[in-house]
C-alpha positions in Angstrom: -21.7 24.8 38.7 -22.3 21.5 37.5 -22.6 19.9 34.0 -23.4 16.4 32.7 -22.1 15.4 29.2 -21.9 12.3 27.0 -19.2 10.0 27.2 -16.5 11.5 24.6 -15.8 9.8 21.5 -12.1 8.6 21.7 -12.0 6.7 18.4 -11.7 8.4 15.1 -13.7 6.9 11.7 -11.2 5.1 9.6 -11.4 4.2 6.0 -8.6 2.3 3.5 -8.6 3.0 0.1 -7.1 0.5 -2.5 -6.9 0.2 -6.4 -7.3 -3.9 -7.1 -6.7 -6.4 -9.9 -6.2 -10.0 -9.9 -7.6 -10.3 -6.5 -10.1 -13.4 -6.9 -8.3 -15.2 -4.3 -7.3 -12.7 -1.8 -9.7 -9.9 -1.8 -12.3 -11.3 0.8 -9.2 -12.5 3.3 -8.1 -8.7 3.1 -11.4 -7.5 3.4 -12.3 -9.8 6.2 -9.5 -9.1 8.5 -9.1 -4.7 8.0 -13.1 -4.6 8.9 -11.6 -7.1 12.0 -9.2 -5.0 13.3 -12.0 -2.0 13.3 -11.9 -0.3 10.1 -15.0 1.4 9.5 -15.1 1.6 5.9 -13.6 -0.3 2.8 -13.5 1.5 -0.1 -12.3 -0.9 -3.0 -11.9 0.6 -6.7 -11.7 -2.2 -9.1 -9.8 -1.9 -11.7 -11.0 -5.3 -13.6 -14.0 -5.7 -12.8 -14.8 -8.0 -15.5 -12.0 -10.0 -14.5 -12.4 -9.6 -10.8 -16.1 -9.7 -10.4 -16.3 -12.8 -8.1 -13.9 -11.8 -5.7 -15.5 -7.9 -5.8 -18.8 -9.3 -5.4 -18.2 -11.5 -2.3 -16.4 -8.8 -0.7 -18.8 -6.2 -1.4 -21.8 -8.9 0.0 -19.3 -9.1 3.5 -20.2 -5.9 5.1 -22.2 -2.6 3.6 -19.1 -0.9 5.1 -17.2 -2.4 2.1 -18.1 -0.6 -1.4 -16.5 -1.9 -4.8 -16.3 0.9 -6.8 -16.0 -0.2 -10.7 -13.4 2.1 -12.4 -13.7 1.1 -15.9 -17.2 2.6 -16.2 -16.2 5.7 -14.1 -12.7 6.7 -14.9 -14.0 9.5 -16.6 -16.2 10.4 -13.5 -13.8 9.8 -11.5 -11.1 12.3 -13.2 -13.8 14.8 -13.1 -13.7 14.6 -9.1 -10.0 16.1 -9.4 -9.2 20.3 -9.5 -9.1 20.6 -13.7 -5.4 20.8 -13.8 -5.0 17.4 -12.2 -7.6 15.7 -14.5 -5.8 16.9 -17.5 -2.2 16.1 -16.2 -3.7 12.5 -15.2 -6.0 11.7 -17.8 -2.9 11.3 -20.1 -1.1 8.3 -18.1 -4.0 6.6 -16.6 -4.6 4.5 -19.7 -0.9 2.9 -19.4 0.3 3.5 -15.6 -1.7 1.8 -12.9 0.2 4.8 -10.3 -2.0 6.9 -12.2 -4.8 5.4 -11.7 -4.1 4.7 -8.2 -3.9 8.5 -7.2 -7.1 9.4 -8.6 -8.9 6.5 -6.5 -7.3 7.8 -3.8 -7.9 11.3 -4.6 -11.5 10.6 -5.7 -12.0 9.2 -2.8 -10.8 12.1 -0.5 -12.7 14.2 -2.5 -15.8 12.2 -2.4 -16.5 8.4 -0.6 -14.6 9.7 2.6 -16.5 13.0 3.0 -20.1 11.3 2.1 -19.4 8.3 4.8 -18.1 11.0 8.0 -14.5 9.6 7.8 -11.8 11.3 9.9 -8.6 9.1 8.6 -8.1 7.0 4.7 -4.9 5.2 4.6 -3.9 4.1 1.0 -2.6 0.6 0.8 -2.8 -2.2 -1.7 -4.3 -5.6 -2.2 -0.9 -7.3 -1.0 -0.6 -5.2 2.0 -2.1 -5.7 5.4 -2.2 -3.1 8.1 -0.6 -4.1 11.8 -2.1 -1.8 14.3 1.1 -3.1 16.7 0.4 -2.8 20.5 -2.3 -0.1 20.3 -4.8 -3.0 19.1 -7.4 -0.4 18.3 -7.6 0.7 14.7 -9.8 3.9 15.5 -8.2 4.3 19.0 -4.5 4.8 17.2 -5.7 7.3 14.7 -7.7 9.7 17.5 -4.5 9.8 19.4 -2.7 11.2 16.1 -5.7 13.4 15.8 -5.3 14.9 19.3 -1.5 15.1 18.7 -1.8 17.1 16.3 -0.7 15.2 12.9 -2.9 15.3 9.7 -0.8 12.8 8.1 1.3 9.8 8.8 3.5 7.2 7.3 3.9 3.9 8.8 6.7 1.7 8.5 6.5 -1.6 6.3 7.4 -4.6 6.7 8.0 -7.0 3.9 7.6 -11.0 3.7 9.8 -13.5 3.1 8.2 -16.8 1.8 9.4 -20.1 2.9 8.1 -21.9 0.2 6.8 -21.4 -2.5 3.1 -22.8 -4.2 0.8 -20.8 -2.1 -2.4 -19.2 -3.3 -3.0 -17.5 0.5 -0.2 -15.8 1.4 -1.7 -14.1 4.4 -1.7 -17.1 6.1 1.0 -19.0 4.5 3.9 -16.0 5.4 5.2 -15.2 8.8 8.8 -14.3 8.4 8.9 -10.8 7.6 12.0 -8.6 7.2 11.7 -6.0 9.3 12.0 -2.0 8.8 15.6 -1.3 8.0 15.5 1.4 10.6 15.0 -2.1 13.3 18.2 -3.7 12.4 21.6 -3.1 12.2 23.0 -6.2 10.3 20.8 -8.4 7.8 22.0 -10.9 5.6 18.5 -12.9 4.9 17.7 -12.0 1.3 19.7 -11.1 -1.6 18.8 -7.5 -2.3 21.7 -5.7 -1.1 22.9 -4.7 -4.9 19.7 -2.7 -5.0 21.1 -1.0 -1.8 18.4 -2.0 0.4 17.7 -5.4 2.2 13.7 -5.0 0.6 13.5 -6.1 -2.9 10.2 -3.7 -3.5 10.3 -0.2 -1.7 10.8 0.5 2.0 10.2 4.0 2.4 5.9 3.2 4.1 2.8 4.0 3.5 0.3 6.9 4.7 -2.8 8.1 5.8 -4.3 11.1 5.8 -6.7 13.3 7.7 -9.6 13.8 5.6 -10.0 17.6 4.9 -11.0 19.6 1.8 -7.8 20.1 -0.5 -6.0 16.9 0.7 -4.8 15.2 -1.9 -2.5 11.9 -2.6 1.1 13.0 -3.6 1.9 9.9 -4.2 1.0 6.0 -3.6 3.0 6.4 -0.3 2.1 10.1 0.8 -0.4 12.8 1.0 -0.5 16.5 0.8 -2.3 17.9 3.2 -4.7 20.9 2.4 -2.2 23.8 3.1 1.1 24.0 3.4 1.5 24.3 7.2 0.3 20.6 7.3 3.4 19.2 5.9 4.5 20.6 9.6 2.2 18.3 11.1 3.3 14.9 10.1 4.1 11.6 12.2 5.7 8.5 11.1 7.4 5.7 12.7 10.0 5.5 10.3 12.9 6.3 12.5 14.9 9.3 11.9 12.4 10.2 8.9 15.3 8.9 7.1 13.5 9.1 3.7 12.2 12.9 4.0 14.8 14.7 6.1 13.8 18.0 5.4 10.2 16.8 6.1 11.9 15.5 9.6 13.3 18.8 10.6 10.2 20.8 10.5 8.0 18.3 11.9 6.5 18.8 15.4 4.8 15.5 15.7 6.6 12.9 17.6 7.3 9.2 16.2 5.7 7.5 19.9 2.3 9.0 18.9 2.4 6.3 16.0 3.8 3.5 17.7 4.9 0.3 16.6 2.1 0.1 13.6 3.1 -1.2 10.6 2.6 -2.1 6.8 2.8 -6.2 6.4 3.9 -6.4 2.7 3.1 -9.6 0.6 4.9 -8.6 -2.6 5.7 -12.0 -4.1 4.0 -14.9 -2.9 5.0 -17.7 -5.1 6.5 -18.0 -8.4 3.2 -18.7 -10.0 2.6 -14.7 -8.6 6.2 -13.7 -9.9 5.8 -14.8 -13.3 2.0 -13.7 -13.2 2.8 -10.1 -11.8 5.4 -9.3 -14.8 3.3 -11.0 -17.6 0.4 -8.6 -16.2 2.7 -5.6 -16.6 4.7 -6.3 -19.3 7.5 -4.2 -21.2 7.2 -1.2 -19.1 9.1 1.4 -19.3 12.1 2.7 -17.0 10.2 6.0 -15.7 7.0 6.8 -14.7 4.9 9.6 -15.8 6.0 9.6 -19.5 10.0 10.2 -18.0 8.9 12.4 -14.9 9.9 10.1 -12.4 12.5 7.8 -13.0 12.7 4.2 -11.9 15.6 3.0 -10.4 17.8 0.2 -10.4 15.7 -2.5 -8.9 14.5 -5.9 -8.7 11.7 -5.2 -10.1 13.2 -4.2 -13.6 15.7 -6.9 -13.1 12.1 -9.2 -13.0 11.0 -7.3 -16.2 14.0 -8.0 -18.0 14.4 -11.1 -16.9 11.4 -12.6 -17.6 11.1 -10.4 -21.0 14.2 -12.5 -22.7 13.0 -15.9 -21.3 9.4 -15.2 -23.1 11.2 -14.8 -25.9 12.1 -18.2 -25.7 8.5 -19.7 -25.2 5.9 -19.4 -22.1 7.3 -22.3 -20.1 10.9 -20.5 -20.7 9.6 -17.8 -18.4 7.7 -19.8 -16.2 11.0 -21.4 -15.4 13.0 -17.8 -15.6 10.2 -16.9 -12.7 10.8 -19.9 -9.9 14.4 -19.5 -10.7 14.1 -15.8 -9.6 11.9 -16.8 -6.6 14.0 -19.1 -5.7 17.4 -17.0 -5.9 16.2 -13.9 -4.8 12.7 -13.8 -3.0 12.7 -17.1 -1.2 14.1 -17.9 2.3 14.2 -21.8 1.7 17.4 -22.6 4.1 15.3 -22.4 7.5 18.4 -21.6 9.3 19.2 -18.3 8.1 15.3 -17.5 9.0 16.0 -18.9 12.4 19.6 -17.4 12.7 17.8 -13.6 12.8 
């Protein structure tokens, strides 16, 4: 009448995918402290690897849980990893939009890297963005409890940084005042980017992760699809209210306390030097993505584009002045009383 088993497993196998550049600097700090908090497996796509091979390399040399994939060479492979129609409807941009690029890392890697290393979870996030596993201060502990809730995917809320100062090279440990979620506060008058109708200056709508499963796929750098469409009915997020997919919130049977209090800690802009550095990197890009498909909106960050695009007509050190005077205007919280007055 009796039976003796194993101790269950109560932690799921976690992964994070990310598509890098310029990350010489950074890339081991980021590496160092996701493997800390438990991830089991970094998957890194470079997509310089020329450029970035000293900071790949030292990363890749931390753990053999960390793997630097070089997309250069592989592009091509790495299309082929995608159903046809996809390769052919991404292969166009992937040459001039790095969101191209990024979904089929993160789609190759579904497909592929996740499957081959017995990963249950990938959350997508980039090279500026740390994950906060909150008060549940175990990485693989927080995703099993989604598992047995029932979700497939999830979307955390981010959280984005506000320098101090500017000059630094590290901001992970240079930044600590973070504007929170805007679904946290009810009045915020830190930053500058209420013309762009949100107190963020970059996006605010989260990240996600995804159960891995054959047909998931990335629908975008901040969601995935899961394999059929009764898993869009079985998606968490902490996002309160789901304020950004309201039809998503209506028909989703997943409750927001599963997730917690993790978040995204977002390190868009660092310094000026990384202001001026970012838009020289990305140049005169156009206002849509996807050849006109998706349509940027009024933002900082095409105010930075066109910004800095007139002052380089004037000269280098024209839009290296352009950049601190945007950093200091309208990314910078340099009056330490407002930042204490929060």
């Amino acid at each position: 009448a009796c039976l003796r088993v194993g101790s269950m497993r109560c932690r799921a196998t976690t992964a994070i995918v990310t598509t890098v550049r310029d990350v010489n600097e950074t890339l081991v700090i980021w590496c160092q402290y996701h493997l800390s908090i438990g991830f089991d497996f970094l998957f890194v796509y470079s997509d310089a690897p020329a450029a970035d091979a000293a900071g790949c390399a030292e990363a890749s040399g931390l753990s053999d849980r960390v793997t630097v994939i070089e997309c250069s060479r592989t592009r091509m492979e790495l299309l082929s990893s995608l159903p046809a129609g996809e390769t052919v409807r991404l292969k166009r941009h992937c040459e001039c939009e790095v969101m191209a690029r990024q979904l089929v890392d993160a789609w190759h890697c579904m497909n592929v890297m996740a499957p081959a290393n017995g990963v249950d979870w990938i959350l997508h996030l980039d090279a500026d963005e740390l994950f906060e596993p909150g008060t549940t201060t175990v990485v693989g502990s927080l995703f099993w409890q989604l598992s047995i809730s029932g979700a497939r995917c999830v979307t955390f809320q981010n959280w984005e940084a506000a320098p101090e100062n500017d000059g630094t090279s590290d901001p992970f440990r240079a930044h600590s005042l973070f504007k929170k979620s805007a679904n946290l506060v009810d009045n915020f008058n830190l930053t500058h980017g209420e013309k762009y109708g949100s107190h963020f200056l970059f996006y605010d709508n989260g990240k996600a992760a995804c159960r891995v499963e054959p047909g998931a796929k990335p629908l975008s750098v901040h969601e995935w699809l899961p394999s059929d469409p009764g898993g869009i009915e079985c998606w968490a997020s902490n996002l309160a209210g789901l304020q950004y997919r309201p039809q998503r919130a209506k028909r989703s049977p997943v409750i927001a306390s599963c997730v917690g209090d993790a978040k995204i800690m977002h390190y868009p802009t660092s310094s000026s030097q990384a202001l001026y550095g970012k838009y020289k990197l990305l140049g005169d890009f156009g206002d849509t993505w996807f050849a006109g498909k998706v349509p940027i909106p009024h933002s900082f960050h095409r105010d930075c584009r066109n910004t800095l695009a007139r002052a380089s007509a004037r000269g280098r050190l024209a839009a290296r002045h352009a950049a601190t005077k945007l950093f200091q205007n309208c990314v910078a919280v340099l009056d330490t009383s407002l930042a204490t007055g929060q």
